[in-house]
N, C-alpha and C positions, 0 to 999 in steps of 0.2 A: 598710862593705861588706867581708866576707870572698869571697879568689876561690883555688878550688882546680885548679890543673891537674896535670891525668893525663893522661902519655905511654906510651904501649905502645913497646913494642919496635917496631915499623914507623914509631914517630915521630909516628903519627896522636896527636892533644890532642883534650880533653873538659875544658871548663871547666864547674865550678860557683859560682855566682856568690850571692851573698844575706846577708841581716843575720839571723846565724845568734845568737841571744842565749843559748840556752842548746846544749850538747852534743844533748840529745834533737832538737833541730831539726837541727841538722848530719848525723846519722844519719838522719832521712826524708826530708832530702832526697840523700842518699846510697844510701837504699833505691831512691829512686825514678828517679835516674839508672841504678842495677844492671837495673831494671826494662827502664829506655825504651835502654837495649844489647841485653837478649833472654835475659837471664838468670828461667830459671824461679821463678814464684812463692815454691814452695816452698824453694829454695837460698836467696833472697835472707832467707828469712823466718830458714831456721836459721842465714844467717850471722848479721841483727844480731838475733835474739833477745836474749839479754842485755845489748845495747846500749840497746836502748828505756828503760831501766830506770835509765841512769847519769845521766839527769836529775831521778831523783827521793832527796829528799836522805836518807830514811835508808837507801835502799842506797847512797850516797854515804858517806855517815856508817858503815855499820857496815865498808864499803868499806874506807875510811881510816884505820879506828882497830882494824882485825883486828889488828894487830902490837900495838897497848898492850895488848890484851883478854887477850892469852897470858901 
């Protein structure tokens, strides 16, 4: 069980709590805590656009290995 807590400046906490096995799950449910605070659809979407993405392994992979490729 992974548990994340986030404190704002007034000190109020928001735990997220869950058996997150790969990054891609960690990120929706990260989206979807941004959601149930009141954050607009569309902001939450262009924050983790490219996030979605980091559990899949050849953008991992070309990710990873951009520096040998040059």
């Amino acid at each position: 069980m992974t548990k994340i807590i986030f404190e704002d400046d007034d000190g109020e906490k928001v735990t997220l709590e869950g058996d997150f096995v790969q990054i891609g799950d960690l990120f929706q449910a990260l989206k979807r805590m941004c959601l149930a605070w009141g954050y607009h659809p569309d902001n939450v979407q262009e924050l983790f656009q490219d996030c979605e993405n980091w559990a899949n392994e050849k953008t991992v992979e070309s990710f990873c290995c951009a520096d040998k490729k040059e």
